[in-house]
VOVEXLO-317087 format. One record per residue (C-alpha): x, y, z. Coordinates in pm, whole numbers, plus 32768, in hexadecimal, padded with zeros to 4 digits. Each point is the difference from the previous one (the first is absolute). Layout:
# residues N
XYZ ...
# end
This chain:
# residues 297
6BAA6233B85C 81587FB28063 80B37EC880A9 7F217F457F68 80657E798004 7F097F427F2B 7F4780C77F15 806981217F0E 7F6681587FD2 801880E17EDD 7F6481157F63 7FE07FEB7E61 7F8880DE7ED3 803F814380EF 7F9F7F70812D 7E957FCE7F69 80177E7C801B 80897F51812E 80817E8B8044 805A7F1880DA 80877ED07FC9 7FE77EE1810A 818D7FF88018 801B7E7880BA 80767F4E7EB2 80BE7EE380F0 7EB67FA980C5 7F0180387ED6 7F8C81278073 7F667F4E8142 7F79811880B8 80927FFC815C 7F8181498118 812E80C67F8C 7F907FD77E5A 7E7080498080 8059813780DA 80E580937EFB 7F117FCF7EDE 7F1480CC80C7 80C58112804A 804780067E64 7E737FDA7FBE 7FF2812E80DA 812680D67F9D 7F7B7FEC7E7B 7E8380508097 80B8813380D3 80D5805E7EBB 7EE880F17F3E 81007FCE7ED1 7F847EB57FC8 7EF77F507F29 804C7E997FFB 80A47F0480C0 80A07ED77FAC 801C7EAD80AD 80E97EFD7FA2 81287F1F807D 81567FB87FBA 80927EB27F75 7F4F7ED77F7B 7EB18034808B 7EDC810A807A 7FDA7F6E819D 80127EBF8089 7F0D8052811E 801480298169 81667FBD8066 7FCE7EB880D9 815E7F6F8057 812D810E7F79 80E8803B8124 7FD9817E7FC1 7E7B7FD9806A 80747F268102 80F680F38099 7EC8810B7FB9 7F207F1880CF 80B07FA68107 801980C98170 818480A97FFD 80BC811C7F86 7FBD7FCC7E9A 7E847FE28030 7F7180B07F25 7F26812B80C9 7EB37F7B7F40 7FF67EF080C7 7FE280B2815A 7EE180D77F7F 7EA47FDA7F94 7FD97ECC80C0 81437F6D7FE5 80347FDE816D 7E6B7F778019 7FAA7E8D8027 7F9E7EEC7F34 7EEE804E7F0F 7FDF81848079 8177802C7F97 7FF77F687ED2 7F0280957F85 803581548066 813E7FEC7F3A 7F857F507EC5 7EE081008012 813280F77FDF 80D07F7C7F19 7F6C7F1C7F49 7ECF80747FCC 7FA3819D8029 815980387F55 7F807F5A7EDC 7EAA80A38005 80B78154802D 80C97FB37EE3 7EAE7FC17F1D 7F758154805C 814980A87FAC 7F8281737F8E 80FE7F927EBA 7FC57F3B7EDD 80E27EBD8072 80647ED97EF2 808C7EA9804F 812B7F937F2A 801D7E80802E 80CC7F017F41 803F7E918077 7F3E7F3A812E 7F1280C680A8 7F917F42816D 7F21802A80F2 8065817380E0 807780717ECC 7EA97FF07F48 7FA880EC8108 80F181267F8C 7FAA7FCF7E9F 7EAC8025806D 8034813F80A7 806080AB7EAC 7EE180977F12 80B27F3B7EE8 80AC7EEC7FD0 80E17FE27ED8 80EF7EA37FD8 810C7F3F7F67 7FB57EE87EF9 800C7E8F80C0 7FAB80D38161 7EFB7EF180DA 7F11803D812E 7FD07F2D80FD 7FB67FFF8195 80647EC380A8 7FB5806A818E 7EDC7F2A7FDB 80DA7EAA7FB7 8119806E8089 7FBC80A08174 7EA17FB48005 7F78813D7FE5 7EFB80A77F20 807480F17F74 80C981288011 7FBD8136811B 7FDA80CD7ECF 7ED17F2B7F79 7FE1805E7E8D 7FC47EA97F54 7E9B80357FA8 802381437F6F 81367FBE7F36 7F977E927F93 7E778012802D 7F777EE48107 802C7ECD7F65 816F7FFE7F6B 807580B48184 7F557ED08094 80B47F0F7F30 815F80E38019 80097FD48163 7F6B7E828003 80F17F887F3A 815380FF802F 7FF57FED7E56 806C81287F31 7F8780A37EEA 80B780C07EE6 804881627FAC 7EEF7FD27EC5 7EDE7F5B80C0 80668136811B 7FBC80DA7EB9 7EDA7F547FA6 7F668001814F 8051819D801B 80F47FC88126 813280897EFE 7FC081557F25 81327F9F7F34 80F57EF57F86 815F806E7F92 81517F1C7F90 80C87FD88107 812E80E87F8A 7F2081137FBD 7F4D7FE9812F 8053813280BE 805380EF7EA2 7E747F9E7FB2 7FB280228179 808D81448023 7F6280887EC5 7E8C7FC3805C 808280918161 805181577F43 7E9D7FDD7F30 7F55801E8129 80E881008082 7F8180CF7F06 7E887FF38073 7F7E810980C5 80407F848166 7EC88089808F 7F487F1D7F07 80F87EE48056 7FBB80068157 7E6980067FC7 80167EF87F09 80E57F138108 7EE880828122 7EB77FAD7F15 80857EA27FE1 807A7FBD8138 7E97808C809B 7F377F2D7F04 80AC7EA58074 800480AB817B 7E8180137FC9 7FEB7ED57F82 809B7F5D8160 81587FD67FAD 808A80FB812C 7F2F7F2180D7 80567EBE7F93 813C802F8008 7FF3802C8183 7F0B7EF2802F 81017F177F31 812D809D80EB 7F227F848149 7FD07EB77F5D 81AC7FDA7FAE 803A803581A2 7F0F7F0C8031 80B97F107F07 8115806A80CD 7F877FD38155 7F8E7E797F8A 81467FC07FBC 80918054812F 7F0A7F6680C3 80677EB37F66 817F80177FE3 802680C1815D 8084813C7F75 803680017E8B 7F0C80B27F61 80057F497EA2 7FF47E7C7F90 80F77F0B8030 805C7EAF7F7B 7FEA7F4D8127 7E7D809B7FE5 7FF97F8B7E69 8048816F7F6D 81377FEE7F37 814E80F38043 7FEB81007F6E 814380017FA8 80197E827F7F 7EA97FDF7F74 7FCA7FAB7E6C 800D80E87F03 7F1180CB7FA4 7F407F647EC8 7F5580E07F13 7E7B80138019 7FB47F7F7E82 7E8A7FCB7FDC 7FFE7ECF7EDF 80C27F1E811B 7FA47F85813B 
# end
């Protein structure tokens, strides 16, 4: 884990607890090819490292993730065919066309990462604090638990602002139930960090300055489990919702995203998401997000 340029890795509490912190403060955390690839080679090194029991998640600066990274000129220069490409995109399918290409690559990185990262053979917790958005529901999601700051909100706004239903990583009716995903992603609202309590989606809710001291200490609780029983209780969950279809949906779900995809380029003649010249909002212009409050319309 060295040369690493936008997340952190270290080991705590005798290398029994590692974490990595999303280190792209300046861009919210936006998670551009070179942020995905190194978080996976952390997820990894902590699963290879037979010293540790629990990783933690969690970014730098003002908030948890922002998302996908959709317009910094780092994930342009990452993107774009030249020396500073970065190698991702001339693998698994980055030299395919169209709709093959794309998603070959967001089967890749957007969405078997994240998968891979929610069958880690470690217990895994999210630390989140701020805005939480769209992509970066999806590493949250990942995690066994998720612990949070006071004031944190959850929202996904692909649908109203690229047109697109969801994330690859398709969660939302597991972590909100069916009704409350539908309206999340009808209406781009958020919710807050005690209705994400209330709904099970967050195990625990800390004050903001104590965040990571609190964090750290139900990390080294669970250190102290036997990690054979750890790893079975993880597995017996995980195989219960498996069972009940949620492996399976999520690819069915993943299918479904491409083919949001491939509509879009159809209509706009390359680019695969809304437009406002097609009456979906930029993403980057669009309203706030307003916060899903059930006693007003």
């Amino acid at each position: 884990m060295q040369d690493l340029k936008f997340i952190a890795y270290e080991t705590l509490e005798n290398g029994t607890i590692a974490r990595i912190t999303l280190n792209r403060p300046e861009a919210r955390n936006a998670q551009n090819r070179g942020l995905l690839i190194e978080l996976d080679e952390a997820f990894l090194a902590a699963e290879a490292d037979d010293d540790v029991r629990v990783v933690i998640l969690r970014g730098a600066g003002p908030l948890f993730s922002a998302g996908h990274d959709l317009g910094s000129e780092q994930a342009r220069i990452e993107r774009e065919p030249g020396p500073d490409q970065h190698p991702s995109f001339r693998t698994n399918g980055g030299t395919r066309p169209a709709a093959e290409g794309r998603g070959l690559q967001e089967w890749h990185y957007f969405f078997k990462n994240t998968l891979r990262w929610r069958d880690l053979r470690k217990i895994t917790i999210a630390e989140v604090h701020g805005k939480v958005y769209s992509a970066g529901l999806m590493l949250m999601w990942a995690c066994d638990l998720i612990v949070a700051a006071e004031g944190s909100e959850f929202a996904d706004v692909v649908g109203t602002r690229l047109g697109m239903c969801g994330l690859e990583y398709f969660g939302h009716p597991w972590e909100f139930g069916p009704r409350k995903a539908k309206e999340l992603l009808l209406t781009g609202d958020s919710i807050g960090v005690e209705e994400a309590h209330q709904l099970g989606m967050v195990s625990k809710i800390f004050e903001p300055e104590q965040l990571s001291d609190k964090t750290l200490e139900l990390a080294k609780r669970i250190a102290n489990l036997d990690t054979m029983a750890a790893l079975m209780i993880k597995e017996s969950v995980n195989q219960t919702v498996d069972n009940q279809g949620f492996h399976n949906a999520l690819n069915a779900a993943f299918t479904l995203h491409q083919l949001n995809h491939s509509h879009w380029a159809e209509r706009t003649g390359g680019y695969p998401a809304g437009t406002p010249e097609l009456g979906v909002p930029a993403w980057n212009t669009a309203p706030p997000v307003q916060r899903a409050d059930p006693r007003t319309p």
